[in-house]
TORDREN-363480 format. One record per residue (C-alpha): chain; residue in one letter; x, y, z; residue number from 1. Coordinates in steps of 0.2 Angstrom, whole numbers, plus 5000, padded with zeros to 4 digits. Layout:
N
<r mol="A" type="A" x="X" y="Y" z="Z" seq="NUM"/>
...
This chain:
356
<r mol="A" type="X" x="5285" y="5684" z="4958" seq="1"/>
<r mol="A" type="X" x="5290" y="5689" z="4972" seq="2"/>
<r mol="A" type="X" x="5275" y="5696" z="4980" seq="3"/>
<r mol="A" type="X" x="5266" y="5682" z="4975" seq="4"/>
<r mol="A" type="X" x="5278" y="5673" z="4988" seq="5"/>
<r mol="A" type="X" x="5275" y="5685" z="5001" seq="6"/>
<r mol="A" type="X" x="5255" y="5683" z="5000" seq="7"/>
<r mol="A" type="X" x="5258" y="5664" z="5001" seq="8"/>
<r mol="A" type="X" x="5269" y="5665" z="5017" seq="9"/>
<r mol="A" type="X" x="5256" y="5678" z="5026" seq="10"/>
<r mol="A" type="X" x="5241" y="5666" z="5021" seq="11"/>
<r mol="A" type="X" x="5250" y="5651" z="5028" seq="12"/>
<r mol="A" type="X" x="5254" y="5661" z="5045" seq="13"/>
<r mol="A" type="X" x="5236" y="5668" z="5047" seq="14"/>
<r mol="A" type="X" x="5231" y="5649" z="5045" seq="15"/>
<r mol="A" type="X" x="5244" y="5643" z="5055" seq="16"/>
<r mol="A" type="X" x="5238" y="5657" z="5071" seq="17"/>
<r mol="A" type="X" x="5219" y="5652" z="5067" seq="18"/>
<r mol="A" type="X" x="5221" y="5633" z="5069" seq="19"/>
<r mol="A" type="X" x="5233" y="5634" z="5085" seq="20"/>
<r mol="A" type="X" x="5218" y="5647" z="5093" seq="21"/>
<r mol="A" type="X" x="5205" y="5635" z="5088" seq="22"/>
<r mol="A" type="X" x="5212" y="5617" z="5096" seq="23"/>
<r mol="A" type="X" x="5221" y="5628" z="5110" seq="24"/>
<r mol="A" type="X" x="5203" y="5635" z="5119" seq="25"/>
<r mol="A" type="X" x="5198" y="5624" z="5134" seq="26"/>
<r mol="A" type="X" x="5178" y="5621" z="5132" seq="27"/>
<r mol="A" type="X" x="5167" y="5630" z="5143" seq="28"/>
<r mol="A" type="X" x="5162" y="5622" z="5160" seq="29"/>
<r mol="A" type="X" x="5144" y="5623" z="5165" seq="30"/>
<r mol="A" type="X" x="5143" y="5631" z="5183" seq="31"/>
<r mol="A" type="X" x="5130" y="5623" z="5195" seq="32"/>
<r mol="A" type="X" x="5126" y="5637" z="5208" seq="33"/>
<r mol="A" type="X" x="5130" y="5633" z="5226" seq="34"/>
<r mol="A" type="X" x="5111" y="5635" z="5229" seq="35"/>
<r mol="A" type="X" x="5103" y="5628" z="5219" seq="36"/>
<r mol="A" type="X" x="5091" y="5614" z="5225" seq="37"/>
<r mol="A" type="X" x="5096" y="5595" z="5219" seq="38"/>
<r mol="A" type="X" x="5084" y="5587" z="5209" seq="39"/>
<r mol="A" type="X" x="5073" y="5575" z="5213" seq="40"/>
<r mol="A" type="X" x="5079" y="5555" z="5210" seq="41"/>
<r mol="A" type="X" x="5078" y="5548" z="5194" seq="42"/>
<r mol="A" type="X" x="5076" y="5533" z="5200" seq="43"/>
<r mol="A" type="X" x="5093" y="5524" z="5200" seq="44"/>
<r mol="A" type="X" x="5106" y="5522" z="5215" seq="45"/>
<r mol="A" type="X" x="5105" y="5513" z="5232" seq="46"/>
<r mol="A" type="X" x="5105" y="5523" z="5249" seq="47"/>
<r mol="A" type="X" x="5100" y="5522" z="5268" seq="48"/>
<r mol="A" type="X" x="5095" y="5529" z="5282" seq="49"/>
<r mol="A" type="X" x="5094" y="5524" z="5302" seq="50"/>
<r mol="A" type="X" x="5078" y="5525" z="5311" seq="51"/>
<r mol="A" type="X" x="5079" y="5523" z="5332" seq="52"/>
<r mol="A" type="X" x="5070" y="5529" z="5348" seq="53"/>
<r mol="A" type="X" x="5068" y="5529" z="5368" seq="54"/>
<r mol="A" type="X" x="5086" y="5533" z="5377" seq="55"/>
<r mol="A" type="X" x="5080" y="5537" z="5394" seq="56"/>
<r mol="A" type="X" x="5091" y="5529" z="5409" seq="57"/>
<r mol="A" type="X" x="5081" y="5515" z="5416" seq="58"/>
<r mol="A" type="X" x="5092" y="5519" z="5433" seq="59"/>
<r mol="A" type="X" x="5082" y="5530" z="5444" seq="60"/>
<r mol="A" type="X" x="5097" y="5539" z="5451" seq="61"/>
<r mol="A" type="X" x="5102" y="5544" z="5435" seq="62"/>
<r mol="A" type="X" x="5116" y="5558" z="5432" seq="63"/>
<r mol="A" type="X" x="5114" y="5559" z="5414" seq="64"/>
<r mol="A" type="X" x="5095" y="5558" z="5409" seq="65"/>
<r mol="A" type="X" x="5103" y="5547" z="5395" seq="66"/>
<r mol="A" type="X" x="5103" y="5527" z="5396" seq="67"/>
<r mol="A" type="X" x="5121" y="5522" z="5394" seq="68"/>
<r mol="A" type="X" x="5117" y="5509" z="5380" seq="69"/>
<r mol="A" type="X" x="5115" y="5525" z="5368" seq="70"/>
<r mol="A" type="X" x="5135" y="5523" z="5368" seq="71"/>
<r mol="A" type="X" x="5138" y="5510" z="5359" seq="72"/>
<r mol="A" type="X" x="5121" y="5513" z="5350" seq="73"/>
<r mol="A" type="X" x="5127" y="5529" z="5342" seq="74"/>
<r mol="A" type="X" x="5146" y="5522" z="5337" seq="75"/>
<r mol="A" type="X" x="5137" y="5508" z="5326" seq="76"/>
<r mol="A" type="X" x="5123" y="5519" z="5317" seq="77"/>
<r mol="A" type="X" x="5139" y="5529" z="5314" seq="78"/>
<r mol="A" type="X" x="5149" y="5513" z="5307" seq="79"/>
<r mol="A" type="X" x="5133" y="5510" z="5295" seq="80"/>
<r mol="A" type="X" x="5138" y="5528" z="5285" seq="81"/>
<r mol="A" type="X" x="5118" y="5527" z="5282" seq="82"/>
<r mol="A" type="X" x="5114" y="5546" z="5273" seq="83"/>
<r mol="A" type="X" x="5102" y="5551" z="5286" seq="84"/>
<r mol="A" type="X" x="5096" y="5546" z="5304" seq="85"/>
<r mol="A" type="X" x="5080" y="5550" z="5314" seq="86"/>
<r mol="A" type="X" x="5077" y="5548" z="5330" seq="87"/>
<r mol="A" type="X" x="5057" y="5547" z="5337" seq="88"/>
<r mol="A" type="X" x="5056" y="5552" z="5352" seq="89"/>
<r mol="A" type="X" x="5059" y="5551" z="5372" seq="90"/>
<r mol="A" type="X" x="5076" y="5558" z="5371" seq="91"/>
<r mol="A" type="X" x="5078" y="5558" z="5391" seq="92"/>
<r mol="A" type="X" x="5070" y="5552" z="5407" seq="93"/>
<r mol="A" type="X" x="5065" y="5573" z="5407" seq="94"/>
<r mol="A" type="X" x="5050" y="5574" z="5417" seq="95"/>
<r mol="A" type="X" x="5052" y="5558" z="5425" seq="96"/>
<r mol="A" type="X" x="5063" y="5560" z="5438" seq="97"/>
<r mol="A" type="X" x="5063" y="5557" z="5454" seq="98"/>
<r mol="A" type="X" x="5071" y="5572" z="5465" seq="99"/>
<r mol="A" type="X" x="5084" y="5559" z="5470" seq="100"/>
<r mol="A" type="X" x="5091" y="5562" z="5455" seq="101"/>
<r mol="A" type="X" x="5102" y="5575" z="5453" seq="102"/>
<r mol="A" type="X" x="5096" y="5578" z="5434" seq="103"/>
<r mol="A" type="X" x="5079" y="5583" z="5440" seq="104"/>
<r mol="A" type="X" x="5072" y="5595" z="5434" seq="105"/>
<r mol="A" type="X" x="5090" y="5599" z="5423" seq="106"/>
<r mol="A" type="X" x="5081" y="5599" z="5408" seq="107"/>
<r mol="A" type="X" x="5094" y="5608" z="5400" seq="108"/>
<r mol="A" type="X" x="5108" y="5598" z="5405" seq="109"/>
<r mol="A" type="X" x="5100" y="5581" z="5401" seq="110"/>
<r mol="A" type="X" x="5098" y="5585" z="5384" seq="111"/>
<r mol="A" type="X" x="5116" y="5592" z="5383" seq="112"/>
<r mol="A" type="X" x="5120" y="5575" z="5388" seq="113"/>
<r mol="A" type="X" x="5110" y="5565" z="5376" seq="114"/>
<r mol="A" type="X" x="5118" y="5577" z="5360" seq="115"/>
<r mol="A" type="X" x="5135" y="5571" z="5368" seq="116"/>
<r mol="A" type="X" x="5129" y="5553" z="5365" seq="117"/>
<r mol="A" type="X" x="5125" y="5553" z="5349" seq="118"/>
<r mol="A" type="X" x="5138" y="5564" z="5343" seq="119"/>
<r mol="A" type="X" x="5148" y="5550" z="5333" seq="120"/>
<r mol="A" type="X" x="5132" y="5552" z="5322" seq="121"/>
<r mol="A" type="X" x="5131" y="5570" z="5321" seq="122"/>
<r mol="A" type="X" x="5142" y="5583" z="5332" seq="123"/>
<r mol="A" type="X" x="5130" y="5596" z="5339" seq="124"/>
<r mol="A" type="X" x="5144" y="5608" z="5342" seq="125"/>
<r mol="A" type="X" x="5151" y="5611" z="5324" seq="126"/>
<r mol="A" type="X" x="5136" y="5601" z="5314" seq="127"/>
<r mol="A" type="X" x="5147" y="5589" z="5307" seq="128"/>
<r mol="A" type="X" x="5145" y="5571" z="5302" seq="129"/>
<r mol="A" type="X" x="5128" y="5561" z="5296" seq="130"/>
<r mol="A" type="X" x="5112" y="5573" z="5297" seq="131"/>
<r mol="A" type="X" x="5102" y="5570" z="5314" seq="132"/>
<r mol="A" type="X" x="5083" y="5572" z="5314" seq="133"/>
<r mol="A" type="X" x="5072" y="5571" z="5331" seq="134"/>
<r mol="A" type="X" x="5054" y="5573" z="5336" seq="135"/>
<r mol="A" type="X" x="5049" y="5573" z="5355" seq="136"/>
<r mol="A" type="X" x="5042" y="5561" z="5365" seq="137"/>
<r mol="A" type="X" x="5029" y="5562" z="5381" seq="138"/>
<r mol="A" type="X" x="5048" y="5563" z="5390" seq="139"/>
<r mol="A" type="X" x="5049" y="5579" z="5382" seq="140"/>
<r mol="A" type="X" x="5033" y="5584" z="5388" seq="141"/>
<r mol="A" type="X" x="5024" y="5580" z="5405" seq="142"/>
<r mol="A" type="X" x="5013" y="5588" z="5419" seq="143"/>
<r mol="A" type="X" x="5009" y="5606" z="5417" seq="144"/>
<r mol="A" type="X" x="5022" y="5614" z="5428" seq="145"/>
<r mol="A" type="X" x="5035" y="5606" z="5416" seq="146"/>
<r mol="A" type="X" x="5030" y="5607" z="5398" seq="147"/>
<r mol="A" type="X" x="5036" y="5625" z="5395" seq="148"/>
<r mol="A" type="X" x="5052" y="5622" z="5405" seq="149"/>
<r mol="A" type="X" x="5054" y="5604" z="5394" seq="150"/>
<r mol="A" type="X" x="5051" y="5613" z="5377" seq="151"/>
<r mol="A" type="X" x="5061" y="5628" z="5381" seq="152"/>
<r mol="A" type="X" x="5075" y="5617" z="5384" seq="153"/>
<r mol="A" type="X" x="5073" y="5604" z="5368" seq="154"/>
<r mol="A" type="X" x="5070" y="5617" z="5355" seq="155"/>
<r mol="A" type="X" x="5086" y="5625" z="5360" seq="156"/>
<r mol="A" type="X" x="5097" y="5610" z="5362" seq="157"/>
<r mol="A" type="X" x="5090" y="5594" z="5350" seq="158"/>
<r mol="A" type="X" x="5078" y="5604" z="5341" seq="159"/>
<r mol="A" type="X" x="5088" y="5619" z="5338" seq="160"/>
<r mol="A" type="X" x="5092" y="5613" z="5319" seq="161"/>
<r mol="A" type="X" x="5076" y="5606" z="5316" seq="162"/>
<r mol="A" type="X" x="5067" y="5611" z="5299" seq="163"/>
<r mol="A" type="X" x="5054" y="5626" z="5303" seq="164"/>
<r mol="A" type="X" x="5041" y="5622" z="5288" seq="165"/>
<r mol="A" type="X" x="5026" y="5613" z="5301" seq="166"/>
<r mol="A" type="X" x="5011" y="5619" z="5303" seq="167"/>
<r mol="A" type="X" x="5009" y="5638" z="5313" seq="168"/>
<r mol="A" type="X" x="5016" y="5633" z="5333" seq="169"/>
<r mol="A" type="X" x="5025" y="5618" z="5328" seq="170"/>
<r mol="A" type="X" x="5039" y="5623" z="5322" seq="171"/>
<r mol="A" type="X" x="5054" y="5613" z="5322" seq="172"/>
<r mol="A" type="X" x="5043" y="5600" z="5331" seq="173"/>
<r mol="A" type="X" x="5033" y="5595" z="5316" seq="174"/>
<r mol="A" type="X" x="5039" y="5595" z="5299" seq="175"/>
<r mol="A" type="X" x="5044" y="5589" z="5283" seq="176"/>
<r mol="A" type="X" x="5057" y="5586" z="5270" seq="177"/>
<r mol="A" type="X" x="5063" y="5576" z="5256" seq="178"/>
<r mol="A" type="X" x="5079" y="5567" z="5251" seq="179"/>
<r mol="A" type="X" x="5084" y="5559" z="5235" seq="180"/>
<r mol="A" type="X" x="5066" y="5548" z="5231" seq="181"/>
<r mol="A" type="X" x="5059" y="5551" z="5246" seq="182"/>
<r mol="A" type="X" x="5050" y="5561" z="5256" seq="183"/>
<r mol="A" type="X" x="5049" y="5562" z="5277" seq="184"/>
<r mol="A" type="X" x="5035" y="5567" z="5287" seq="185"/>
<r mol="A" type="X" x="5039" y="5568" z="5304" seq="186"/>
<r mol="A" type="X" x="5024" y="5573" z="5317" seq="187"/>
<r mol="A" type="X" x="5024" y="5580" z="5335" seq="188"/>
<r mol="A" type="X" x="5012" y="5570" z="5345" seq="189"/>
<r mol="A" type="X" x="5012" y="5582" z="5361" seq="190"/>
<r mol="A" type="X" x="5003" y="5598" z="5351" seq="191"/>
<r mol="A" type="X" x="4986" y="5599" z="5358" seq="192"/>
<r mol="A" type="X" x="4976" y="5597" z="5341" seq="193"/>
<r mol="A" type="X" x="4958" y="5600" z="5342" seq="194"/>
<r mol="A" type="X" x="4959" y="5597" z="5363" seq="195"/>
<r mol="A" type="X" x="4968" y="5581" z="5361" seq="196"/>
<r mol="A" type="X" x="4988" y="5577" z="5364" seq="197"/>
<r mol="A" type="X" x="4993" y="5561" z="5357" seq="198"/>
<r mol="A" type="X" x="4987" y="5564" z="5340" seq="199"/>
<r mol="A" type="X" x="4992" y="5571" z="5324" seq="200"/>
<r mol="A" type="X" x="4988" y="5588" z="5316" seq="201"/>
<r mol="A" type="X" x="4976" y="5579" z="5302" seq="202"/>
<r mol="A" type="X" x="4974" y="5595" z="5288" seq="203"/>
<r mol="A" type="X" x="4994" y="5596" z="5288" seq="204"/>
<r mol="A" type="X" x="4998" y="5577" z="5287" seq="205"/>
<r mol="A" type="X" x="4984" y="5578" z="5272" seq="206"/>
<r mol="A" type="X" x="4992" y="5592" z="5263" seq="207"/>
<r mol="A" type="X" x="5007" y="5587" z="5265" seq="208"/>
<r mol="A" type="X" x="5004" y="5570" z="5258" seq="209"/>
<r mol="A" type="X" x="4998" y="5578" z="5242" seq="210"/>
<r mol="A" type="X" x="5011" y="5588" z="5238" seq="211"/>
<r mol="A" type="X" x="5029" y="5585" z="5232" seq="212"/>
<r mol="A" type="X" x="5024" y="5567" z="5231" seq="213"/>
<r mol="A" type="X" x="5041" y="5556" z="5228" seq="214"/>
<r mol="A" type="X" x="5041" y="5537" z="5226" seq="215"/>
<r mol="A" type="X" x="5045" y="5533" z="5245" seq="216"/>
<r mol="A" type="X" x="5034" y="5541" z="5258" seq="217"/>
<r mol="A" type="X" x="5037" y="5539" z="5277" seq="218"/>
<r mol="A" type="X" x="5031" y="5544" z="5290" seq="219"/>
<r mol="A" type="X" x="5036" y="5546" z="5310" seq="220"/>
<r mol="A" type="X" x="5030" y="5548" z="5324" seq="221"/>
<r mol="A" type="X" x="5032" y="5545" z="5344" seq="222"/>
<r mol="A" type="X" x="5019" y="5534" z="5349" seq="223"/>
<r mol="A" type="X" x="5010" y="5519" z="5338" seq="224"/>
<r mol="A" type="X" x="4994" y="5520" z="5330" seq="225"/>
<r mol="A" type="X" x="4991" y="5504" z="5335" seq="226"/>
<r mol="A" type="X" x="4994" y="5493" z="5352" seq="227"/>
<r mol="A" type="X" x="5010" y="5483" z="5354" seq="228"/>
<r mol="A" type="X" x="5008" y="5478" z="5370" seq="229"/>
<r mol="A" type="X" x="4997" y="5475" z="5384" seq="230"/>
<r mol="A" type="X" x="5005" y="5489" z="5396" seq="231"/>
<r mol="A" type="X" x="4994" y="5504" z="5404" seq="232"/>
<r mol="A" type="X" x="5009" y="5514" z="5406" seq="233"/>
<r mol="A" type="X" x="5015" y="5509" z="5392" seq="234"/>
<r mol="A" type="X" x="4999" y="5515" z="5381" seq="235"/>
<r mol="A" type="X" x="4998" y="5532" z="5389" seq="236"/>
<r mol="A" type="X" x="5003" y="5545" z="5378" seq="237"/>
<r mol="A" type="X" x="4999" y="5535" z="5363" seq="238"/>
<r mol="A" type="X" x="4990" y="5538" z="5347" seq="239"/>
<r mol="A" type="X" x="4980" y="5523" z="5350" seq="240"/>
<r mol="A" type="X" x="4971" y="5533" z="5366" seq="241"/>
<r mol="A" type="X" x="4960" y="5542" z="5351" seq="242"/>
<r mol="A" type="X" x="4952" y="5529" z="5340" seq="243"/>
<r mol="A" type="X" x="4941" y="5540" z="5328" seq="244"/>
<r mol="A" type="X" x="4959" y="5553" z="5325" seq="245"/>
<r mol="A" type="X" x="4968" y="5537" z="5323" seq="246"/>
<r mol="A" type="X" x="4957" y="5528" z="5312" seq="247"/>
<r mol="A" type="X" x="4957" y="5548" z="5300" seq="248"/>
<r mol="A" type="X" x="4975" y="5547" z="5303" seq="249"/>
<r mol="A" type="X" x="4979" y="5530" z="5297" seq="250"/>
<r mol="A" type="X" x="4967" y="5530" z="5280" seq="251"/>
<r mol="A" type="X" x="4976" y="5545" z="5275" seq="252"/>
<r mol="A" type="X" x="4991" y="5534" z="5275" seq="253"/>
<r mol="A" type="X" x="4984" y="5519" z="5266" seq="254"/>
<r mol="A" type="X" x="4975" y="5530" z="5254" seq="255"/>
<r mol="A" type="X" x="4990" y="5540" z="5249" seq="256"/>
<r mol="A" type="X" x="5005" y="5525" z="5247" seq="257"/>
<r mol="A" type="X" x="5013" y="5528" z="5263" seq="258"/>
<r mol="A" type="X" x="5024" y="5514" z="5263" seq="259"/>
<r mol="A" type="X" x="5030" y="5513" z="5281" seq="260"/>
<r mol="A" type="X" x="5024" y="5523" z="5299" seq="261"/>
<r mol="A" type="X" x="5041" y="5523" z="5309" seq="262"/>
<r mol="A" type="X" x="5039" y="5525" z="5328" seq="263"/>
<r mol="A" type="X" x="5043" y="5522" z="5347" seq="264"/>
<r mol="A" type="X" x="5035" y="5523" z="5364" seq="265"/>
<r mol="A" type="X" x="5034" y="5505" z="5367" seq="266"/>
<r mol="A" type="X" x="5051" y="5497" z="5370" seq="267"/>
<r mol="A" type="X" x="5056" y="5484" z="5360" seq="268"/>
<r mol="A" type="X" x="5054" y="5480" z="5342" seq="269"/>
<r mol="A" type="X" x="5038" y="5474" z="5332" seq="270"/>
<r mol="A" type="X" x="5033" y="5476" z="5314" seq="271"/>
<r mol="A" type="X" x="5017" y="5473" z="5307" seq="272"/>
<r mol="A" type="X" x="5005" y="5481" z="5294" seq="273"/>
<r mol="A" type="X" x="4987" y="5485" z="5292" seq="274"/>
<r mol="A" type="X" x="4978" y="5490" z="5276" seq="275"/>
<r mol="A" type="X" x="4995" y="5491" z="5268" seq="276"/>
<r mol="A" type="X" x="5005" y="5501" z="5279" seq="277"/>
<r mol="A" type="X" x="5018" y="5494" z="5290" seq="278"/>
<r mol="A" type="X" x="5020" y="5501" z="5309" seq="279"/>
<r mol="A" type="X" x="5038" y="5499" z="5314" seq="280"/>
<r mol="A" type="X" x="5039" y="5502" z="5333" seq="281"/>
<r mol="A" type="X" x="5059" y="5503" z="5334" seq="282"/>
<r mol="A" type="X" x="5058" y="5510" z="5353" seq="283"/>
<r mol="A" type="X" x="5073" y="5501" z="5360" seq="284"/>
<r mol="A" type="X" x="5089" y="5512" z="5362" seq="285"/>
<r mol="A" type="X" x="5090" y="5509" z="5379" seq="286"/>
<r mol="A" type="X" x="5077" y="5513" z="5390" seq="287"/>
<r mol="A" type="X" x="5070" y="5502" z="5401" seq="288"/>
<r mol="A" type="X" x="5066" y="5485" z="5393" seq="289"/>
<r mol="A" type="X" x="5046" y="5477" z="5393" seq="290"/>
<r mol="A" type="X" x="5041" y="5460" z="5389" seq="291"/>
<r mol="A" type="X" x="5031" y="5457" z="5372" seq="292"/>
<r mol="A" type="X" x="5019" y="5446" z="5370" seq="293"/>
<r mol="A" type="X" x="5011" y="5443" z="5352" seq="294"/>
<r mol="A" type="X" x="4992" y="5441" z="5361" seq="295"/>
<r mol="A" type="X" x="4994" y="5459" z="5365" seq="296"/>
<r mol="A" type="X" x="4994" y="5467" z="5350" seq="297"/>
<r mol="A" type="X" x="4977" y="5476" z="5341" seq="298"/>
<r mol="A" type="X" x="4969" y="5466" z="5331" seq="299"/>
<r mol="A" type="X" x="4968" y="5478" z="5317" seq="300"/>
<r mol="A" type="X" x="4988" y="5474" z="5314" seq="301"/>
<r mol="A" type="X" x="4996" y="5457" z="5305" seq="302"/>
<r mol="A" type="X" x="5009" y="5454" z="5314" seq="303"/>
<r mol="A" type="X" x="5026" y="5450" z="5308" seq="304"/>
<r mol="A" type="X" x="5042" y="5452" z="5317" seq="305"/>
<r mol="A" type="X" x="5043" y="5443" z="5330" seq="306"/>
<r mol="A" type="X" x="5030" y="5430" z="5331" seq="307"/>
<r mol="A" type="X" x="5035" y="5424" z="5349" seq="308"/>
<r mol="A" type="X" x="5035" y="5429" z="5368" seq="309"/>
<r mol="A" type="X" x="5050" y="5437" z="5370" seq="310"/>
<r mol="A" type="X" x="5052" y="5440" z="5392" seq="311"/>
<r mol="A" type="X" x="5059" y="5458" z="5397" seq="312"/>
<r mol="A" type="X" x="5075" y="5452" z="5402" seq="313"/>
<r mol="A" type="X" x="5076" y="5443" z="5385" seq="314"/>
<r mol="A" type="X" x="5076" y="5459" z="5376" seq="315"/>
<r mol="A" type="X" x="5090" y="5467" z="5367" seq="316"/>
<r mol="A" type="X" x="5094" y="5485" z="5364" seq="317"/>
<r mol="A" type="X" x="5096" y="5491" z="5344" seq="318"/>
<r mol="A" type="X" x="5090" y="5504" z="5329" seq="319"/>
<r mol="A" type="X" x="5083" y="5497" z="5310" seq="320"/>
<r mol="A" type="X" x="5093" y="5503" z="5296" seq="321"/>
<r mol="A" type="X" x="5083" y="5506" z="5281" seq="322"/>
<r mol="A" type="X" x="5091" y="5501" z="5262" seq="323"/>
<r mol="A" type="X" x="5082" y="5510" z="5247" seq="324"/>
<r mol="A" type="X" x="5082" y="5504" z="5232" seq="325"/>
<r mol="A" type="X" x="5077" y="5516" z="5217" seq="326"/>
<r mol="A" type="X" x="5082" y="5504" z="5200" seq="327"/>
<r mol="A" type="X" x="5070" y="5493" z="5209" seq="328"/>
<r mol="A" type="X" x="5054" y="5503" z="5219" seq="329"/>
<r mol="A" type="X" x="5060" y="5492" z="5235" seq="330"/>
<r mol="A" type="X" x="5065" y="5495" z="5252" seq="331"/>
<r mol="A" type="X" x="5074" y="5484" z="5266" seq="332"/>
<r mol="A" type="X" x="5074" y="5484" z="5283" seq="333"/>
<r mol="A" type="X" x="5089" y="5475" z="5296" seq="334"/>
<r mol="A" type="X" x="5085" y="5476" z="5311" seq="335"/>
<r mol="A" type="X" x="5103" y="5477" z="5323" seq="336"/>
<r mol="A" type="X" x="5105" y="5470" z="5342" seq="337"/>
<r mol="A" type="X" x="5116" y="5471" z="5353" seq="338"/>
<r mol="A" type="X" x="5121" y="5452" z="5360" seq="339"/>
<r mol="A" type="X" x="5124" y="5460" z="5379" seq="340"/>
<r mol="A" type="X" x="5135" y="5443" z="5382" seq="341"/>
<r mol="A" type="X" x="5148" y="5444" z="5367" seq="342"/>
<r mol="A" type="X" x="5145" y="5463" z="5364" seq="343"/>
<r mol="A" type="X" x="5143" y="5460" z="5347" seq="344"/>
<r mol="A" type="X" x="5130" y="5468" z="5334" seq="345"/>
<r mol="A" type="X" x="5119" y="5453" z="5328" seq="346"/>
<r mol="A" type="X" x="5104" y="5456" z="5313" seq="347"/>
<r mol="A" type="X" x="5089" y="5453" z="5322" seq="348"/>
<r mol="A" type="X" x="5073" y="5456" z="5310" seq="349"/>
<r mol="A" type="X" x="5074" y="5457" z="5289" seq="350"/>
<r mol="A" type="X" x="5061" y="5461" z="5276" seq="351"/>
<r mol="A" type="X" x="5060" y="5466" z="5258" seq="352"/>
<r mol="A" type="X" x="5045" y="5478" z="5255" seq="353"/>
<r mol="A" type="X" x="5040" y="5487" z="5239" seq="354"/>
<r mol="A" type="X" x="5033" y="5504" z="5237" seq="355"/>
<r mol="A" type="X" x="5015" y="5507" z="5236" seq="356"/>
């Protein structure tokens, strides 16, 4: 009887030790590795980035390089906590200096300025804040005697951080990458391709639109692919100069669901679309201002935004931010002014696109 008692006690302890171990043991955590690569959208979750260009000083005597509206430019892209920001091009007055100035020729300097600007967006010095894209502008490049000096200087100031994945020689000045549902295209216009500057390397935009495909496509560049205005000046440098490459570079766009081409060169702001494709010209963070006038613009383009002569002096200074919408396949674009009378951020331009 008594060890008939015994057994019963050990049997309820062992039960006892077994149940307590069992409901004690925390369950195991799964361990993402620190680099491992997100994966792409599943389609769900709103997200934005800010698209601006064209910051030289319209002051001749410039001792920045940098128009001093890229201040208070910089302090609201920051406000807009957008996930991404690119910039497209003409950075600084660079090469277009006159040797009055004592930034000419400080190439160096002047884009040390321009990273100071803009550091409410990103900080250059310890790569903080919301992640800064750039490409160049014809700014960036210029006469002969300048374009090694120019580059020098922007691929180790602005560029520096720039992706490295473009084509063999223009690395870190043309490129690609993706974020969430999207994927950017961002393409150096100042790369001699096939003899020609102001044009696109082709083969690379074409693979590029081929592979990793993601429901957004956008691409950038400097100059438009189609006139805005009626300006020689203004038109030099431009992608519209080389009709044939254009005409390639455009169909590859329409034919592979690009749903916008972002760019600068002309300042001021117009959106319009052809075969599909918008061009938004966003060239207005401070350089020096140009009338628009809705007759000027290629008649390849439907013109949207705005429909009316606006005078240069009427002309305000802003940047597009750009709302994605994955649930819904849509994008939105708001465009921002500054009112130079109340110094007040004012929406200029809206739209509602869906993705091709």
């Amino acid at each position: 009887m008594r060890f008939l008692q015994l057994s019963l006690i050990l049997i309820l302890i062992v039960a006892l030790c077994v149940c307590g171990c069992t409901t004690s043991s925390p369950a195991p955590v799964p361990m993402t590795p620190a680099t491992a690569v997100p994966a792409p959208s599943t389609g769900s979750g709103d997200w934005k980035f800010v698209v601006f260009a064209d910051s030289p000083d319209p002051a001749g005597n410039t001792t920045t390089g940098v128009s001093p509206a890229l201040i208070p430019i910089a302090k609201a892209i920051a406000e807009e906590k957008p996930d991404l920001a690119l910039y497209m091009g003409d950075l600084v007055n660079g090469w277009e200096l006159t040797k009055a100035s004592p930034m000419a020729g400080n190439y160096t300097g002047q884009f040390e300025n321009w990273m100071n600007y803009v550091a409410p967006i990103h900080n250059y010095t310890d790569g903080t804040g919301i992640p800064l894209y750039v490409i160049r502008g014809n700014h960036e490049d210029g006469p002969n005697q300048t374009v090694a000096p120019l580059l020098e200087a922007y691929l180790a100031t602005a560029a520096a951080g720039m992706p490295a994945n473009g084509p063999p020689g223009e690395e870190k000045l043309t490129y690609s990458f993706t974020h969430k549902g999207a994927k950017y295209l961002l393409n150096d216009n100042y790369i001699a391709h096939n003899g020609q500057k102001e044009t696109v390397n082709q083969s690379w935009v074409t693979g590029q639109l081929t592979q990793d495909t993601r429901p957004f496509t956008f691409v950038f560049g400097h100059s438009p692919a189609y006139a805005v205005v009626n300006d020689t000046k203004e038109n030099d440098y431009s992608i519209d100069t080389h009709r044939t490459e254009r005409d390639i570079f455009w169909k590859s766009l329409a034919d592979n669901n690009v749903s916008a081409y972002f760019c600068g060169h002309a300042h001021l702001y117009v959106r319009s679309e052809s075969q599909g494709v918008l061009q938004i010209v966003s060239g207005n963070a401070g350089a020096h201002a140009i009338a628009f006038d809705p007759a000027n613009i290629d008649p390849a383009l439907t013109l949207e935004n705005p429909l009316k002569t606006i005078a240069k002096d009427d002309q305000r200074v802003g940047y597009l931010v750009i709302t994605v919408h994955e649930a819904t396949g849509t994008f939105d674009g708001v465009e921002k002014q500054l009112n130079p009378a109340t110094g007040l951020w004012e929406t200029g331009d809206t739209f509602t696109i869906k993705t091709r």
